[in-house]
ROZA-890765 format. One record per residue: residue in three letters; x, y, z of N, C-alpha, C, CB in turn. Coordinates in pm, whole numbers, plus 50000, padded with zeros to 5 digits. Last residue first. Glycine has a CB too. Example, Ala and Ser with C-alpha at 12.3 -4.5 7.8 and 13.67 -1.06 7.14 Angstrom:
<pts>
SER512854977550708513674989450714512905000350787514084994050572ALA513194943150780512304955050780513204967050780511314955350905
</pts>
This chain:
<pts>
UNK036952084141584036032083941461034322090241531036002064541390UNK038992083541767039192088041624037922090141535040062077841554UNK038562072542024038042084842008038542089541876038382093742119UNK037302035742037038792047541997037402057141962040412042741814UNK035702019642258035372024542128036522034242119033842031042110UNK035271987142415035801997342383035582004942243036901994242405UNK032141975142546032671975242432033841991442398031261973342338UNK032601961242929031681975542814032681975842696031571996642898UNK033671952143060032281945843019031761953442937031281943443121UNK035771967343179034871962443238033821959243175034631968243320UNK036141974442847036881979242912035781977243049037431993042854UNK036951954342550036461956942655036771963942748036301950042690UNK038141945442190038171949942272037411956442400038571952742229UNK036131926142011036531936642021036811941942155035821942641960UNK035681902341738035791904641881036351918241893036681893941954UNK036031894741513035111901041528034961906141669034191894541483UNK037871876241457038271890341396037411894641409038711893241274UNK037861852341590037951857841691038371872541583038981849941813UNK037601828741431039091833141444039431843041513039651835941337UNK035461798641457035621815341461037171815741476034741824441605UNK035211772241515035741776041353036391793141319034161774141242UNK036041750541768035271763041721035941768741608035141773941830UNK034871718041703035861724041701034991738741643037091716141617UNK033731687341868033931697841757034741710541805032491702741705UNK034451666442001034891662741862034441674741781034241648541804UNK034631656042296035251671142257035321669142109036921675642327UNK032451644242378033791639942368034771645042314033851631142328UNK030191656842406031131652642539032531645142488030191640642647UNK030221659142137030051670842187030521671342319028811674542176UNK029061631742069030391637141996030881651842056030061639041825UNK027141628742172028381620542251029371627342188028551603042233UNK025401646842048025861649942253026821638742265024251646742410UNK025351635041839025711650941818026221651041999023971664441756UNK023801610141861025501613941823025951624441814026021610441712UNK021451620641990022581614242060023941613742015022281602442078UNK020211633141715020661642641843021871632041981018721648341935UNK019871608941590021631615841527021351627441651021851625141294UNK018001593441725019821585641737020041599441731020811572941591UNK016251613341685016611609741870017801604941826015551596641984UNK015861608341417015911624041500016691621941630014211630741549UNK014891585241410016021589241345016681601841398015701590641212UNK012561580541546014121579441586014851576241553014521575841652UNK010771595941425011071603941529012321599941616009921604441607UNK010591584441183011771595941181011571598641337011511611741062UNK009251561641304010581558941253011381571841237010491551541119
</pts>
């Protein structure tokens, strides 16, 4: 019985996931600038 309880809510997680119902929460203030794939770094510090 938990093993399909486990199996439904992983199916409602992949229909809800093909059906675009989540949403990315990041705000992207951790991202950092690139320069070809390589992490830019300022020569100030």
């Amino acid at each position: 019985m938990e093993f399909l309880l486990l199996f439904l809510f992983l199916v409602v997680l992949a229909v809800a996931s093909a059906a675009g119902l989540g949403a990315d929460t990041r705000d992207s203030a951790d991202w950092k600038p690139t320069a070809d794939g390589r992490r830019w770094r300022s020569s100030t510090c």
